[in-house]
C-alpha positions as CSV (number, residue, x, y, z in Angstrom):
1,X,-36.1,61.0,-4.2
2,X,-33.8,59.8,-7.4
3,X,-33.2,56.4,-8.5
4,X,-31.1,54.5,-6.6
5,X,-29.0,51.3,-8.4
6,X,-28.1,48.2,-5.9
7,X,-24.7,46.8,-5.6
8,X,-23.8,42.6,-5.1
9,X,-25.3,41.1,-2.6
10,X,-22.3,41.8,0.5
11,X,-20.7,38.4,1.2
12,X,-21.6,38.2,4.8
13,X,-25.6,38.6,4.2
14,X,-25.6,36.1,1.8
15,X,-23.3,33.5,3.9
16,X,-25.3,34.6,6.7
17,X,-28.8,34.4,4.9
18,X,-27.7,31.0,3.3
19,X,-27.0,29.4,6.5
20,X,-30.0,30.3,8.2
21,X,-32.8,31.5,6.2
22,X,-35.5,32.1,8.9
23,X,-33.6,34.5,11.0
24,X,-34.2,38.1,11.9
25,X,-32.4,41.3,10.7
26,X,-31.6,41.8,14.5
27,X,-30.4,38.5,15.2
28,X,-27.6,38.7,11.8
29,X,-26.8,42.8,12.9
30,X,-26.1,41.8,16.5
31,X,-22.2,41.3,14.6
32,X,-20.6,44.8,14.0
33,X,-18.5,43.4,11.3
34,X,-21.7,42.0,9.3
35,X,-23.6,45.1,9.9
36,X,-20.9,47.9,8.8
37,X,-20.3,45.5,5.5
38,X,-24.0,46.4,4.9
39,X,-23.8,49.7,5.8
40,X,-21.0,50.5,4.2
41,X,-22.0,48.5,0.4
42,X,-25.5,51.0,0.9
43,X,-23.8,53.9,1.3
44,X,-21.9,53.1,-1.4
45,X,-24.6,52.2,-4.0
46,X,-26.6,55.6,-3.2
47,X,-23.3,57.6,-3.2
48,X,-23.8,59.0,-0.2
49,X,-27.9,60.3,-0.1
50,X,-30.7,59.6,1.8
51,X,-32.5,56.8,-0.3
52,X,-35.6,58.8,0.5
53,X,-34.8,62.7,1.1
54,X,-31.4,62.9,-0.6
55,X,-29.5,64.6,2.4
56,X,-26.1,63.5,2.9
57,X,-25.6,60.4,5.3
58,X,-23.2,61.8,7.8
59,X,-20.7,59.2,9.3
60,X,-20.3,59.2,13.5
61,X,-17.9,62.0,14.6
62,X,-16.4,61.6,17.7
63,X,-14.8,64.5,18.4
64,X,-18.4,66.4,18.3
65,X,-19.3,63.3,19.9
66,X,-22.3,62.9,17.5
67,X,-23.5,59.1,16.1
68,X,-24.0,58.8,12.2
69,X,-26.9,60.0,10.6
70,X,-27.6,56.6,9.1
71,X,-29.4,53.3,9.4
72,X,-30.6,50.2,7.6
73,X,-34.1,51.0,6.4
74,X,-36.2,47.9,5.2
75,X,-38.8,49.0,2.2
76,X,-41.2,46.0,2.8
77,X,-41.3,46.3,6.8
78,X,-39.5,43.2,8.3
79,X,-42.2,42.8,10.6
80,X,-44.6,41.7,7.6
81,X,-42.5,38.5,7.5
82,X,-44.6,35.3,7.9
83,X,-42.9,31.8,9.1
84,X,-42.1,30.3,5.8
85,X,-42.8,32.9,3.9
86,X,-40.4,35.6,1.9
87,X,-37.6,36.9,4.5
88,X,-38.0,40.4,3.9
89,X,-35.5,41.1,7.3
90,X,-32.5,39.5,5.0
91,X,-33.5,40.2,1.6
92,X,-30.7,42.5,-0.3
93,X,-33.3,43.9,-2.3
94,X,-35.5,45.0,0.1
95,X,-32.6,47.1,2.0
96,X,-32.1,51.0,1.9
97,X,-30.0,52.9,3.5
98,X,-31.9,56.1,5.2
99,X,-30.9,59.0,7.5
100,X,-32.8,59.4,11.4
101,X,-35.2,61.6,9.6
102,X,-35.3,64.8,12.4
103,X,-35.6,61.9,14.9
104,X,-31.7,61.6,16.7
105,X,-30.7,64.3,19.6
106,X,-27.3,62.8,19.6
107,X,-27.0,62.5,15.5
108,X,-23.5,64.1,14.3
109,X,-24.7,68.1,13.4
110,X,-27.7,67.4,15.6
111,X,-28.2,71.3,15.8
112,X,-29.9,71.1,12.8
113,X,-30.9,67.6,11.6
114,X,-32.4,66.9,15.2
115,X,-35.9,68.9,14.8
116,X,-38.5,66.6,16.5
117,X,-41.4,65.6,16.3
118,X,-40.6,67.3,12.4
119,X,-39.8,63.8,11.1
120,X,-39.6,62.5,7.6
121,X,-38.2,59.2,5.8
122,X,-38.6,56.3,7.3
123,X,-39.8,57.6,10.9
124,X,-43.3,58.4,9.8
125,X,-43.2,55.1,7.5
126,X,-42.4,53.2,10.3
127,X,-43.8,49.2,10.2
128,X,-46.0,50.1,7.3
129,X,-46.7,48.3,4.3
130,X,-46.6,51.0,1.7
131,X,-45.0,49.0,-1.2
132,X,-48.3,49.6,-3.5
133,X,-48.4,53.3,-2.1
134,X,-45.4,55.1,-2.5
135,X,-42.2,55.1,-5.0
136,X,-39.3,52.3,-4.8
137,X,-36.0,54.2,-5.1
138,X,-34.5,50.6,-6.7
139,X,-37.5,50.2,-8.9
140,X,-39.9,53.2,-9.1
141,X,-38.1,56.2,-9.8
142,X,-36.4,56.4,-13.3
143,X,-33.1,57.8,-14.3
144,X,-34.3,60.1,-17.0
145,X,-37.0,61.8,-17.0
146,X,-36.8,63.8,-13.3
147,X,-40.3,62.7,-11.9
148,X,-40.0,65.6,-8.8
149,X,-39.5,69.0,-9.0
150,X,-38.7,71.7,-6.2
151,X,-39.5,75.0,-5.7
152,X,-36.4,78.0,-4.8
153,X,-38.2,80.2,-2.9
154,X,-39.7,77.4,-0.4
155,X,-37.9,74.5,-1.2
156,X,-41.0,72.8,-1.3
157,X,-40.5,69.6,-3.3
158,X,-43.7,68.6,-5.7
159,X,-44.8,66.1,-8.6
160,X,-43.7,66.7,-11.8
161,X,-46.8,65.3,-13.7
162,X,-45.3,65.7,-17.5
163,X,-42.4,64.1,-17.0
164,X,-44.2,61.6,-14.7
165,X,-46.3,60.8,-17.5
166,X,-44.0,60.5,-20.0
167,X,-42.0,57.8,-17.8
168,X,-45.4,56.1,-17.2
169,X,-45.3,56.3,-13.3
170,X,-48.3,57.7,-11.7
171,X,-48.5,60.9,-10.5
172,X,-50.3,60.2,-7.7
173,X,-48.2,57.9,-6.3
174,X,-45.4,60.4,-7.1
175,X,-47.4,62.8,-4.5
176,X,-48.0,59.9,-2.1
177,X,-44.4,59.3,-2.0
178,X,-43.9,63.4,-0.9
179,X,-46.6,62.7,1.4
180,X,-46.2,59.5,3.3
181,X,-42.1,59.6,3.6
182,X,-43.1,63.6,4.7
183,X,-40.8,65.5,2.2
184,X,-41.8,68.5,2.7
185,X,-41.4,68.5,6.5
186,X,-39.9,72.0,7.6
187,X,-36.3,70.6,7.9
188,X,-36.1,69.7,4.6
189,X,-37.4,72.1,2.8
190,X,-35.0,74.5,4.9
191,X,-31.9,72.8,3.5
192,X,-33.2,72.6,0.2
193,X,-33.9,76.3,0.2
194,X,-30.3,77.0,1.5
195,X,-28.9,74.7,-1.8
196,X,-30.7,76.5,-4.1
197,X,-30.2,80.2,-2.8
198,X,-26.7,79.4,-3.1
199,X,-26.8,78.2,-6.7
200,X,-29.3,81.0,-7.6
201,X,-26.3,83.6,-6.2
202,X,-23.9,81.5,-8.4
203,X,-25.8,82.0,-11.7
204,X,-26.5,85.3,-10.2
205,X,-22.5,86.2,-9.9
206,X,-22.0,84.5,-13.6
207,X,-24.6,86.8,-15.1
208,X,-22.6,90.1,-13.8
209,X,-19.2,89.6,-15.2
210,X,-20.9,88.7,-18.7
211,X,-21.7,85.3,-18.8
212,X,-24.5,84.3,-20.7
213,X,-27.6,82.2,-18.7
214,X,-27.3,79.4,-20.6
215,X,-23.8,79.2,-20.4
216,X,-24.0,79.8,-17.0
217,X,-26.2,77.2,-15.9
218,X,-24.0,74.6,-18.1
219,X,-20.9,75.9,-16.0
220,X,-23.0,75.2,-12.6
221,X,-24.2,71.7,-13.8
222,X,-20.6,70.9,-14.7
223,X,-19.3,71.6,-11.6
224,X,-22.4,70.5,-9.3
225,X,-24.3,67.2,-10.9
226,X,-20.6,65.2,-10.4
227,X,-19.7,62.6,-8.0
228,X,-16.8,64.3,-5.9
229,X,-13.8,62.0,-4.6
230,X,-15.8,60.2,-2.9
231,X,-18.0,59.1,-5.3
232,X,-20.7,60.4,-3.8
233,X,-23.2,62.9,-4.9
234,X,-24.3,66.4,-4.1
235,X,-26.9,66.4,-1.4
236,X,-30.9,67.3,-2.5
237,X,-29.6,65.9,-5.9
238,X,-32.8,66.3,-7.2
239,X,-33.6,70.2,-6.6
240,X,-30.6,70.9,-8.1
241,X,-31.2,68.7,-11.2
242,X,-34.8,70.4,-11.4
243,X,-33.4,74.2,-11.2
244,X,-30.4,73.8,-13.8
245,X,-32.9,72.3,-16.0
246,X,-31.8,71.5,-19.4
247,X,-28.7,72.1,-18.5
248,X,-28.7,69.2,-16.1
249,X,-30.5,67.0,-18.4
250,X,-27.8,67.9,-20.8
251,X,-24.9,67.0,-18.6
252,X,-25.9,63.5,-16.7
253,X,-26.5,62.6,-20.3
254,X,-23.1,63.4,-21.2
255,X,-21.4,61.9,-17.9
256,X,-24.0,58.7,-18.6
257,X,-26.3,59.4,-15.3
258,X,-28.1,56.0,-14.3
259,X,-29.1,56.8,-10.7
């Protein structure tokens, strides 16, 4: 998970939310045109990731005839919403956008994003209040320092207590995050893995026709920990920010990272 920034409000919520205060995240998506506006302004303001895992939120592909790896994911569940109360269904703020977590046969690449019952994200969240538990994306996770850390040879993503510590965020709601949104389910840490092989054979290739490591890994943060024409970001941002190190650290300074 890496700190995600939120983008204005988009103009049909807040027409829509307005107008009629008390209704239901069902009731205002029921209009394609007011949902995609959504969709598209959260895909937008986490360039692309996963709010939760950091994969890459596939759009619908209908040549392979496979739906979008993406939906509307509400932090505070909707369901918690009291009759004159807060309206978490319509609040701005309280929306993520999240992939199917393993949970979608028909989900565009569904050979291997489809790996039920190995769920993660919001599918083992589900209508769960786990606002005091786990991490906020919007709120919780800092730009600098990296608070999670992920291991090459398993892909296994962990706490980093230090830097945790230093950013005064607990630790043990770091690991609660891992736990509860199940980060480390076998899917994950499979693509993970295959992301950071990859770089490892990069450095690996730079080493062999003389580059230094240092230079090296400068090179690879350069060319990796950049938004591409898209403006989106690299999937499993944070594993490869952990394994280039200071070299990372060192370029989303220079390129004036914020989330």
């Amino acid at each position: 998970m890496k700190k995600v920034l939120k983008g204005q409000e988009p103009s049909l919520l807040k027409s829509y939310r307005t107008s009629t205060p008390g209704n239901t995240w069902e009731a205002f998506s029921k209009k394609t045109g007011r949902k995609t506006q959504v969709q598209q302004q959260l895909k937008a303001d986490q360039n692309g990731l996963c709010a939760y895992c950091e994969i890459d939120l596939l759009d619908a592909d209908e040549d392979e005839n496979g739906v979008a790896d993406f939906r509307v994911e509400h932090f505070h569940p909707k369901s918690a919403t009291v009759a004159g109360s807060h309206n978490w269904h319509l609040d701005w703020h309280n929306l993520l956008g999240c992939c199917h977590g393993g949970s979608k046969n028909d989900v565009r690449d569904a050979n291997t994003r489809f790996t039920s019952p190995d769920h993660s994200c919001d599918v083992p969240k589900a209508n769960q209040n786990l606002t005091s538990v786990i991490l906020n994306p919007l709120t919780g996770v800092p730009a600098f320092p990296g608070v999670f850390k992920c291991d090459r040879a398993t892909g296994m993503l962990s706490v980093n207590t230090n830097n945790c510590n230093k950013a005064g965020i607990s630790p043990v709601q770091a690991q609660q995050t891992i736990d509860e949104l199940r980060l480390n389910a076998d899917r994950l840490k499979r693509f993970r893995k295959t992301v950071l092989d990859r770089l490892n054979y990069q450095l690996q290739e730079q080493v062999k026709i003389g580059i230094a490591v240092p230079q090296a890994m400068d090179q690879l943060a350069q060319a990796y920990l950049c938004k591409n024409n898209q403006q989106q970001w690299p999937a499993f941002f944070t594993s490869i920010r952990d394994y280039l190190g200071p070299a990372a650290e060192k370029q989303l300074q220079a390129i004036g990272y914020q989330g």
